[in-house]
C-alpha positions as CSV (number, residue, x, y, z in Angstrom):
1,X,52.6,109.6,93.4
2,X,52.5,112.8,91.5
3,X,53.9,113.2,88.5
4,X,55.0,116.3,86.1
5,X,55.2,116.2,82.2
6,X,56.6,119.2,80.9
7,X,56.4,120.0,77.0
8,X,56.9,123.0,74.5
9,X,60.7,123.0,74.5
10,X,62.5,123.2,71.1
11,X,64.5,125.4,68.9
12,X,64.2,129.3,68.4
13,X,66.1,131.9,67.0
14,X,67.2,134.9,69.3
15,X,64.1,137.4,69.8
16,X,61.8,134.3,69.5
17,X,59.4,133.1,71.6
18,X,58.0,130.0,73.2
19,X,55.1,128.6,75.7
20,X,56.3,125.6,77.9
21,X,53.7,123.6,79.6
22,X,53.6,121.0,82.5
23,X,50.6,118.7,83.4
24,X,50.6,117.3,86.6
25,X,48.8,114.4,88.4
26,X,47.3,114.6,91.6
27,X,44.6,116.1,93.2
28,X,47.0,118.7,95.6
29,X,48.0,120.9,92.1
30,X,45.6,123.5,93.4
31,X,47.3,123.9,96.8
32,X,51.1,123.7,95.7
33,X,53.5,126.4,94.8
34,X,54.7,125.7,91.5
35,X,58.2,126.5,89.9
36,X,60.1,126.5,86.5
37,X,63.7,125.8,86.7
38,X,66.5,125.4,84.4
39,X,69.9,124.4,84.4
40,X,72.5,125.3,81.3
41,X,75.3,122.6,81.0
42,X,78.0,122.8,83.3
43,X,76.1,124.9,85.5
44,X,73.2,124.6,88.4
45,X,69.5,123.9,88.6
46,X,68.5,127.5,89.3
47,X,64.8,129.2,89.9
48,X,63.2,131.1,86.6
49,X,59.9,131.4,87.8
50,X,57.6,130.3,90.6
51,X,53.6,130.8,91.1
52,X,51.7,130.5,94.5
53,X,48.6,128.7,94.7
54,X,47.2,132.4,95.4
55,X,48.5,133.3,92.2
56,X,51.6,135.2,93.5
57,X,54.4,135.2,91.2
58,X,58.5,135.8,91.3
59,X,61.3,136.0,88.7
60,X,64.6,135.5,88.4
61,X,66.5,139.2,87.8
62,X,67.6,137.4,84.4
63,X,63.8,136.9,83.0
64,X,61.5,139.2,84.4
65,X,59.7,141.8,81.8
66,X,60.6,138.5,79.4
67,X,58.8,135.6,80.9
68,X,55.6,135.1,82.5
69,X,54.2,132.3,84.5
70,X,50.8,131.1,84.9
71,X,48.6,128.7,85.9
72,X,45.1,126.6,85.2
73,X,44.2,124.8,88.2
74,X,41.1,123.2,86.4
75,X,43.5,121.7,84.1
76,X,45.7,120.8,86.8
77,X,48.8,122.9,84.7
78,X,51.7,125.3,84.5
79,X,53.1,127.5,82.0
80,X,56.2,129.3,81.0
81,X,55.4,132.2,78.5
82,X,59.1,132.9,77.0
83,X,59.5,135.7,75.4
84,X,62.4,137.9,73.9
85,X,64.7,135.0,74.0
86,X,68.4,135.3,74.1
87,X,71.3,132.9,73.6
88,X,71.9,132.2,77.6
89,X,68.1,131.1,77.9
90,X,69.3,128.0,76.3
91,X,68.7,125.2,79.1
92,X,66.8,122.5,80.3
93,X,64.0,123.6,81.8
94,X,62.2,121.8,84.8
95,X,58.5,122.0,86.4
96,X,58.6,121.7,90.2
97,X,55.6,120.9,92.5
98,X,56.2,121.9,96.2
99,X,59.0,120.9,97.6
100,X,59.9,117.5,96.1
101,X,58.6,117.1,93.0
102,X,59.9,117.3,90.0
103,X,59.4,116.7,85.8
104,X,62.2,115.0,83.8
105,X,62.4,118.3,82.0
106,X,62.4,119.8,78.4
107,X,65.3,121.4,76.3
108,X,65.1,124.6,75.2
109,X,67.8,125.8,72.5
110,X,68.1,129.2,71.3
111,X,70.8,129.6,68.5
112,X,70.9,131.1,64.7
């Protein structure tokens, strides 16, 4: 059963930055399509960023030129460079693998 810890959330003042991570288990992480998602309270789960295992990226409108996602298949992991970070960025953010699987998620607050 695969399974996806996602760290790096915390607090951050407007303009800050941050680096999530998630680790996964498994020996398909190479082959999957990975995704960061993140859902605001009182609103949906919605896409922020998504990698290929070619390496091909996509963005939600609201983040690109801001974040950046990556990947190290050696280490069998996923990142979330945050940059420029506003107020509305404030959510819990999610690391999917493929279609099904997903971590419990890390908060992400940014406030003055």
């Amino acid at each position: 059963q695969v399974q996806l810890v996602e760290s790096g959330g915390g607090l951050v003042q407007p303009g800050g930055s941050l680096r999530l991570s998630c680790t996964a288990s498994g020996r398909i992480f190479s082959a999957s399509t990975m995704g960061w998602y993140r859902q605001a309270p009182g609103k949906q789960r919605e896409l922020v960023a998504r990698i290929t295992s070619g390496g091909s990226t996509n963005y939600a409108d609201s983040v690109k030129g801001r974040f950046t996602i990556s990947r190290d298949n050696a280490k069998n992991a996923v990142y979330l460079q945050m940059n420029s970070l506003k107020p509305e960025d404030t959510a819990a953010y999610y690391c999917k693998m493929g279609a099904v699987s997903w971590g419990k998620g890390t908060l992400v607050t940014v406030s003055s």
